[in-house]
C-alpha positions as CSV (number, residue, x, y, z in Angstrom):
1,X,34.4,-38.3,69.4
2,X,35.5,-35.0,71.2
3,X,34.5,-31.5,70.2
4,X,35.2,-27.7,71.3
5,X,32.2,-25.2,70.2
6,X,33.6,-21.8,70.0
7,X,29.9,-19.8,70.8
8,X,26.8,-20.9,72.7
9,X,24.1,-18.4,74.1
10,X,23.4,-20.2,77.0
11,X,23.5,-17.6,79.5
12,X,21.1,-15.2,77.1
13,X,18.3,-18.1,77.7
14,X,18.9,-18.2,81.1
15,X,18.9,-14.4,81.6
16,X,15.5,-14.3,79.6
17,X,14.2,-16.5,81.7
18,X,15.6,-15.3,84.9
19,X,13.6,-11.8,83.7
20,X,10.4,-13.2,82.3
21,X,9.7,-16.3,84.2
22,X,6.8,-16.9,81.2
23,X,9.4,-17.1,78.7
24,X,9.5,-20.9,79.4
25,X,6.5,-23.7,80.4
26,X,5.6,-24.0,83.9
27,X,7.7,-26.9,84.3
28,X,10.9,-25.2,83.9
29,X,10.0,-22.9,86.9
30,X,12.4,-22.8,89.8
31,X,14.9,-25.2,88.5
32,X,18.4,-24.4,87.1
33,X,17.9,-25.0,83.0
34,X,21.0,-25.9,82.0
35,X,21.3,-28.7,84.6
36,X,18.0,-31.2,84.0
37,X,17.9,-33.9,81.8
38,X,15.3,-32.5,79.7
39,X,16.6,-29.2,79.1
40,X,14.3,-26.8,76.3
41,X,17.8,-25.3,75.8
42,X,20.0,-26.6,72.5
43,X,22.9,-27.1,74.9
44,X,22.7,-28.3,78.4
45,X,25.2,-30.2,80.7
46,X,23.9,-33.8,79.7
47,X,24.3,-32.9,75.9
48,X,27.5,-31.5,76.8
49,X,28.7,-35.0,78.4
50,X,26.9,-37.0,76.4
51,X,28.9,-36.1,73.1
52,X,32.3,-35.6,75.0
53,X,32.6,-31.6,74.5
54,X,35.5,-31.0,75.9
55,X,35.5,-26.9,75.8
56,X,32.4,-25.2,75.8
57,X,32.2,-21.2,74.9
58,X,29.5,-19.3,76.9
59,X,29.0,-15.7,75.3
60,X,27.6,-12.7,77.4
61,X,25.0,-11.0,74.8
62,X,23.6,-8.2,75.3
63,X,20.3,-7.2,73.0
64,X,19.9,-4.2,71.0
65,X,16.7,-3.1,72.7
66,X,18.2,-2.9,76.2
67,X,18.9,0.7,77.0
68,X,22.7,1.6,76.8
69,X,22.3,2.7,80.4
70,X,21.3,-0.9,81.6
71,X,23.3,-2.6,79.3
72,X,26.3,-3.4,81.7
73,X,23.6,-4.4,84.4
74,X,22.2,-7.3,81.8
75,X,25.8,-8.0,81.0
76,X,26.4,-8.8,85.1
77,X,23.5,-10.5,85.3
78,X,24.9,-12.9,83.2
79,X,27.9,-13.7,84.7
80,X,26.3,-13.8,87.8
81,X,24.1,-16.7,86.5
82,X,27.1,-18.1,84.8
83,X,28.8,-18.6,88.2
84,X,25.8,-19.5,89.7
85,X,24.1,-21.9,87.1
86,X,27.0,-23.0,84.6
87,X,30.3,-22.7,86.3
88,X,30.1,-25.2,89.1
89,X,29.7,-28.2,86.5
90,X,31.9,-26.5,83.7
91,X,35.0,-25.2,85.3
92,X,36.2,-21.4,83.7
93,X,39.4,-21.7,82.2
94,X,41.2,-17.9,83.0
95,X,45.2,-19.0,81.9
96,X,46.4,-21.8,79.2
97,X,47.9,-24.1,81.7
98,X,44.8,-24.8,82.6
99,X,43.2,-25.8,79.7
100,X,45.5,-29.2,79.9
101,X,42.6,-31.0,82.0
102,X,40.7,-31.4,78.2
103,X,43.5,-33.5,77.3
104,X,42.0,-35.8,80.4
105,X,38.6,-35.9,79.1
106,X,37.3,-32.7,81.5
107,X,34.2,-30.3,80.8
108,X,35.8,-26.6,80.7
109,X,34.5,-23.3,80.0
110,X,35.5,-20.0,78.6
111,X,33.4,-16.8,79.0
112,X,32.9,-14.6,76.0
113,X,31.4,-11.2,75.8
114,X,29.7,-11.1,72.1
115,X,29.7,-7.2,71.6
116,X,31.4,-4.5,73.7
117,X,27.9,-2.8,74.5
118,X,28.3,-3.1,77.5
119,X,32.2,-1.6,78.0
120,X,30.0,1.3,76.8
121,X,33.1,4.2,76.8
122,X,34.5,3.2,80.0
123,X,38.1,1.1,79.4
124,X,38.3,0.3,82.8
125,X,34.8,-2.0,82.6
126,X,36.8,-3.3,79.5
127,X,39.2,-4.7,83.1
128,X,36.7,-5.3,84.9
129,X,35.2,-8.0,82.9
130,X,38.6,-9.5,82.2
131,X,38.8,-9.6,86.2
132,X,35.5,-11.5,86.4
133,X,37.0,-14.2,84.1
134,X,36.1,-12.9,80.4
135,X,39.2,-13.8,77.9
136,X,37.5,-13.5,74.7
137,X,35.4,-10.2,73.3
138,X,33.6,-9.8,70.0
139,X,33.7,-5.5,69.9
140,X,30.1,-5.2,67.8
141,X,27.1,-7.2,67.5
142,X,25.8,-6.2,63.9
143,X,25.3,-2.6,64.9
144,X,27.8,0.6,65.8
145,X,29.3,1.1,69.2
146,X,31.5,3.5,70.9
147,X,34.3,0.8,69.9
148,X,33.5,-0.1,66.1
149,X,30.7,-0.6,63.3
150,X,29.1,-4.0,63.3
151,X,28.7,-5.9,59.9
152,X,25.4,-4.4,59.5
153,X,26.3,-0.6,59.9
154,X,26.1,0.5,56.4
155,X,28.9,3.1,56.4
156,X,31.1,0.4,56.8
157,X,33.3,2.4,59.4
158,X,36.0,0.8,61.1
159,X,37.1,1.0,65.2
160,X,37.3,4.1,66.5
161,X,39.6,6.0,68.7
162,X,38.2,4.3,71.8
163,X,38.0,0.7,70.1
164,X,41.7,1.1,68.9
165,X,42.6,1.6,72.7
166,X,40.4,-0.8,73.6
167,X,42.1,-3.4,71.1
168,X,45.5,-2.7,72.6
169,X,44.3,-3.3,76.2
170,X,43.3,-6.6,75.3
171,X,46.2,-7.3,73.9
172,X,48.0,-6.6,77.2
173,X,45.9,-8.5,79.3
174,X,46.1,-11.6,77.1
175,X,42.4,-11.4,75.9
176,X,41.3,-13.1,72.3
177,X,39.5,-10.3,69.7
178,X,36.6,-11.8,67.9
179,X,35.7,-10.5,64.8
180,X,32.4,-12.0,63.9
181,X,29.6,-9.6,63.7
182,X,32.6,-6.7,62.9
183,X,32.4,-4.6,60.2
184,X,34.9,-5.3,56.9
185,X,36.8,-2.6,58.1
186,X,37.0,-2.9,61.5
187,X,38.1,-6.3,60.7
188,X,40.9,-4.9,58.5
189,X,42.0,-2.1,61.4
190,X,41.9,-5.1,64.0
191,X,43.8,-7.6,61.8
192,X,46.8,-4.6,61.5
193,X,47.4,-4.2,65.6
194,X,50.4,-6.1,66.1
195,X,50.6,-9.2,68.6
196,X,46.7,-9.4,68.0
197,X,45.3,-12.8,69.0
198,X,42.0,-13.2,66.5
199,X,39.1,-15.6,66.3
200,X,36.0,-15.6,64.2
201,X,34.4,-17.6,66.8
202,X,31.1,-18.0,64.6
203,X,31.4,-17.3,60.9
204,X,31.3,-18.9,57.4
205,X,32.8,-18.1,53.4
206,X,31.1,-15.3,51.4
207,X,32.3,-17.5,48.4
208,X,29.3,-20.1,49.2
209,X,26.6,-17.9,51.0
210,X,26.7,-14.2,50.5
211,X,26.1,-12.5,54.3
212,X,27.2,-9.8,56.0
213,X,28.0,-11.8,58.9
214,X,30.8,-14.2,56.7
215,X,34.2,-13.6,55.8
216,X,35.6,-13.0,52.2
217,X,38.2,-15.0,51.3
218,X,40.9,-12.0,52.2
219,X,39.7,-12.4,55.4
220,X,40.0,-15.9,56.0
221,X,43.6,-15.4,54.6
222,X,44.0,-13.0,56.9
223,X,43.1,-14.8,60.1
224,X,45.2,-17.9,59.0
225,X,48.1,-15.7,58.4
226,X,47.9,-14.7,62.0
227,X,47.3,-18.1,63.2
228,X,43.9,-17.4,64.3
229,X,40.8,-19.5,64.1
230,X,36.8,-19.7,62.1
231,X,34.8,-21.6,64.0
232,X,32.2,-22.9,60.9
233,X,28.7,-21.9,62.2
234,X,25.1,-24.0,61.6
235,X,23.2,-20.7,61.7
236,X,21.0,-21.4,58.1
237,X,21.2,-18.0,57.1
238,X,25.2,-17.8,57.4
239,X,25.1,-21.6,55.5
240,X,23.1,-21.4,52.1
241,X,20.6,-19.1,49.9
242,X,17.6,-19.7,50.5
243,X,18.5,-20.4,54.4
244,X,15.3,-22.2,53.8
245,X,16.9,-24.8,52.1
246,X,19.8,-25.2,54.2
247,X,21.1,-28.1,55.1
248,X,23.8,-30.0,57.1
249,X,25.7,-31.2,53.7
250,X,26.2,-27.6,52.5
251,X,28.7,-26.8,55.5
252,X,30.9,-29.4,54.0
253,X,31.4,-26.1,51.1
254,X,32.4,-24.3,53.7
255,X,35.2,-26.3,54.6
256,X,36.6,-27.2,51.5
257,X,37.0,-23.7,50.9
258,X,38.5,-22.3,53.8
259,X,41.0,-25.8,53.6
260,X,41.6,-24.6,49.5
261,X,42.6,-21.1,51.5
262,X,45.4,-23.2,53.7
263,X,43.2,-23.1,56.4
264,X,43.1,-27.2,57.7
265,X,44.9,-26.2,61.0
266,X,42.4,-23.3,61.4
267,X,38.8,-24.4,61.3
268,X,36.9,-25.2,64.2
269,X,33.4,-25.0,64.8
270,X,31.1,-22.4,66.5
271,X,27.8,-23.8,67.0
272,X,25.4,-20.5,67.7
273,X,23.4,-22.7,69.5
274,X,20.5,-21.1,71.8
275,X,20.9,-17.9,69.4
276,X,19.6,-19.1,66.7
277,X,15.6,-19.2,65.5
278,X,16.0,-21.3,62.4
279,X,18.3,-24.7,62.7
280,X,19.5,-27.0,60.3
281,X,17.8,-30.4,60.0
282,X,19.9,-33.0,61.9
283,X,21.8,-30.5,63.6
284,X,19.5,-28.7,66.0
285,X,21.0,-28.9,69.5
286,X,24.2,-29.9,71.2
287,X,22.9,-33.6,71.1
288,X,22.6,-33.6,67.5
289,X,26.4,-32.9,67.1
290,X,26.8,-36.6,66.4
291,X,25.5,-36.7,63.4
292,X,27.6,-34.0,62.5
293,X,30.7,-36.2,63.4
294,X,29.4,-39.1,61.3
295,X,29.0,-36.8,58.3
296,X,32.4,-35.3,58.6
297,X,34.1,-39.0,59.3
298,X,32.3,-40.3,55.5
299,X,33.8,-37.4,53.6
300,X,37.1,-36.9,55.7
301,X,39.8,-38.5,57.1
302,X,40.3,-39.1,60.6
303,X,43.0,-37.0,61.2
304,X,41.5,-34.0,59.7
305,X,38.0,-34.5,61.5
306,X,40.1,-34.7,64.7
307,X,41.6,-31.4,63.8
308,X,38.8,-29.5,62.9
309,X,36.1,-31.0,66.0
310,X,38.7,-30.4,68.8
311,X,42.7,-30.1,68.1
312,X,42.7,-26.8,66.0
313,X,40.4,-25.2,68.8
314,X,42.9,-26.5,71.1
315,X,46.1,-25.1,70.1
316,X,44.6,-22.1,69.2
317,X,43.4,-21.5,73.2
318,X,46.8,-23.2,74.4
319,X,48.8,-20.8,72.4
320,X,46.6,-17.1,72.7
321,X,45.3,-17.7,76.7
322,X,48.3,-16.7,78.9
């Protein structure tokens, strides 16, 4: 078994607990969370070895109640604990070439900035973080910015003047635009930039559970059509209605959809772990991605499992990382 998880929030944890040092038990004081063997987070390095995950995503995330003035502050901090907690076990991956050490089996990393809070209206922060080893940036969380609407933002506007620019700057440097948590139109005006690289790092169908956070069917068209990627999510809320009765088995929905859409070479999976309140039985944590596997390997063949727990994920990186 190998596997590539397009969205963690690791470093969110860690910077919660690098703020409030009550956050987690005594035990957990002074020690570097993401390391020991018995981790409270849902993805740690021994789950991470353990279940042969051969690229790891760490998002930057920023919350809603953190003034905008402080926001890029919060957003360093993490980084900074990336480097100093994460990155000396999972190597960053900054160009394609050197995403070829999965093919051996290697633990890599790419850093993710889930909402471009933290850009605020400055395009040159937007360079900075790409500088500090960011290649992938999700514009909104579920609210408006100075770049876009989120998915939750009634008004359903799309990106603004600023985002537009912002869009095209990415696409210079070579960065991926991920348009989970975007608004429908902001998806649409991102979709119509040409030479866009696009990933829905963690996102499911509309057609089986109605959420502002999934993607209608013209939008998984969309993404294929550009040779982009969906990275399936376990969040309960994104999976069924009543999330409450939510379990592993309904993702399999998910698939078959997006693979009725054309979309076998285009699935992945982004976990969500450690953002996430509510899990799915059997799939709580990076350990528990196993059973996943042996779900997927009853009701699939090989060859397609393959694809969608590590080779899709892997083109897709190969091919939009310069």
């Amino acid at each position: 078994m190998y596997w590539i998880d397009s969205h963690c929030d690791v470093l969110y944890q860690l910077w919660k607990r690098e703020r409030n040092n009550h956050f987690f038990s005594n035990k957990y004081q002074n020690v570097n969370l993401f390391l020991i063997t018995d981790s409270p987070l849902d993805v740690s390095y021994r789950a991470l070895k353990q279940n042969n995950v051969l690229l790891q995503n760490f998002a930057i995330f920023v919350p809603d109640n953190i003034p905008q003035t402080a926001k890029l502050d919060v957003a360093l901090k993490q980084i900074d604990l990336f480097y100093q907690q994460v990155e000396p076990y999972v190597p960053l991956v900054r160009r394609h070439m050197e995403l070829d050490a999965v093919l051996d089996g290697h633990l890599l990393s790419i850093l993710t900035l889930e909402g471009g809070e933290a850009i605020g209206k400055d395009i040159s922060l937007l360079r900075t973080f790409y500088r500090l080893g960011v290649r992938q940036v999700g514009l909104t969380w579920n609210g408006v910015n100075a770049l876009a609407d989120g998915c939750k933002e009634k008004r359903n506007g799309g990106l603004t003047e600023f985002g537009r620019k912002c869009v095209k700057e990415m696409i210079r440097l070579g960065m991926i635009i991920d348009v989970s948590h975007l608004s429908e139109q902001g998806f649409w005006d991102v979709v119509s930039i040409p030479q866009v690289k696009v990933i829905a790092s963690h996102s499911n169908c509309k057609k089986h559970c109605m959420h502002p956070r999934n993607l209608t069917d013209e939008q998984i068209q969309a993404i294929i059509s550009l040779n982009g990627l969906i990275g399936v999510t376990y969040v309960p809320q994104f999976v069924f209605q009543p999330y409450q009765e939510a379990r592993m088995e309904h993702l399999l929905h998910h698939l078959n959809h997006i693979q009725y859409l054309g979309g076998e070479d285009h699935i992945a999976f982004g976990s969500d772990f450690d953002g996430m309140e509510n899990k799915l039985e059997g799939l709580s944590n990076a350990f528990d991605i196993s059973n996943f596997y042996e779900l997927l390997r009853y009701h699939y063949p090989e060859k397609i499992v393959h694809k969608w727990t590590y080779e899709n994920a892997y083109h897709f990186y190969k091919n939009s990382l310069r």
